[in-house]
C-alpha positions in Angstrom: 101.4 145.1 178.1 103.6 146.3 174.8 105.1 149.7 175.1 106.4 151.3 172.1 109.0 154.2 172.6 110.0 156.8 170.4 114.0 155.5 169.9 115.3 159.4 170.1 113.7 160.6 173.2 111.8 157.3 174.7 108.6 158.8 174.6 106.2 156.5 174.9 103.1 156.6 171.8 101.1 153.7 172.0 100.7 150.4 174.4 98.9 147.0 173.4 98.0 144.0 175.0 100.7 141.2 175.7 98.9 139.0 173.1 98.7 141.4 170.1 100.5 141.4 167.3 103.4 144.2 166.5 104.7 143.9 163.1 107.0 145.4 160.3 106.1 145.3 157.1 106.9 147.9 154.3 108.6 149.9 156.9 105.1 150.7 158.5 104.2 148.7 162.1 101.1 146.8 161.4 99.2 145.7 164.4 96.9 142.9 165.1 96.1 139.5 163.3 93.7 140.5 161.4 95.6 143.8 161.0 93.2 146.4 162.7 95.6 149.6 163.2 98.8 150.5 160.5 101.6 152.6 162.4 102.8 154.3 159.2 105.5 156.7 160.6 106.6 153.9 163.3 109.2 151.3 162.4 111.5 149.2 164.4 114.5 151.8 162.7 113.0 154.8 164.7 111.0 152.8 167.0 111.2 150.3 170.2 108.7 147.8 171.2 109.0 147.0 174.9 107.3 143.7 176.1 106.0 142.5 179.5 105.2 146.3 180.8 103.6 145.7 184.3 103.9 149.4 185.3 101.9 151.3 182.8 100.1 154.0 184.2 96.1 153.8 184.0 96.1 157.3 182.8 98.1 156.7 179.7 97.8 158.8 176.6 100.5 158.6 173.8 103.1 161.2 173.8 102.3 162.1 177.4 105.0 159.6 179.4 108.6 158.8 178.9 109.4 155.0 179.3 113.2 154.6 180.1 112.6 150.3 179.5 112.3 150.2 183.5 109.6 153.2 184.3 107.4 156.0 183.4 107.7 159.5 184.1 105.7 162.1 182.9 106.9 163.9 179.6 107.0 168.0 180.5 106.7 169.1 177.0 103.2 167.0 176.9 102.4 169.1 180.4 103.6 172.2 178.9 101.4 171.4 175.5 98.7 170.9 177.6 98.7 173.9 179.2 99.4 176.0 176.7 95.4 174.4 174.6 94.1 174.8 178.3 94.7 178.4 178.2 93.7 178.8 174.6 90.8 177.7 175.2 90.0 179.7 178.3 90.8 182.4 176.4 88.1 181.3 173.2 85.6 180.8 176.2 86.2 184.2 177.4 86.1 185.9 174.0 82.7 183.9 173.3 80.6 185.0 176.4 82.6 188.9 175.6 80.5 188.7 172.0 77.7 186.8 173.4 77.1 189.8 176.1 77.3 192.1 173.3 75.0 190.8 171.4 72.2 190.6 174.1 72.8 194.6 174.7 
C-alpha cells in the first residue's frame, strides 16, 4: 500500500494501492491513470507519500492514525473528536425522545 502523511504532524489521510498512480500537478495530487480522485490541498511541499506499507491497519480512516514511516499509532485528537460527536449525538437522541414524549402527552 501507499500511505500519505500529513508532513507537520505525520498524520496519515489517505492509503492507495501499490499500483496506483500519486501525482503532482498544479500543486494539487492527482490520483489514478485515468485520474479518478484530485487531492487539492495535498502536495508533495506539505505532504509525504510512503510506499510499500505492509502494516496498514484494516480499520483505517484518514485522519484517525499517525504513521511515523515505520508504524501506526492511533491519533488521540481523532479519539478525542470522536468522542466528543459520540456524545453530541447522545445528547440530540436524548433531546428527540424528551420532545417526542411531550408530544404524545
Amino acid at each position: 500500500m501507499k500511505v500519505l502523511t500529513r508532513s507537520t504532524d505525520n498524520v496519515a489521510l489517505h492509503k492507495f494501492a501499490d499500483d496506483e498512480s500519486v501525482q503532482e500537478i498544479n500543486g494539487m495530487l492527482h490520483i489514478g491513470n485515468p485520474v479518478s480522485q484530485i487531492i487539492a490541498d495535498c502536495n508533495f511541499g506539505n505532504c509525504t507519500l510512503h510506499e510499500n506499507v505492509s502494516s496498514v491497519p484494516e480499520d483505517f480512516m484518514g485522519l484517525k492514525y499517525i504513521y511515523d514511516g515505520n508504524s501506526f499509532s492511533i491519533d488521540e485528537s481523532f479519539v478525542t473528536m470522536m468522542n466528543a460527536l459520540a456524545e453530541e449525538e447522545a445528547l440530540k437522541a436524548e433531546q428527540l425522545a424528551a420532545e417526542a414524549e411531550q408530544e404524545a402527552e
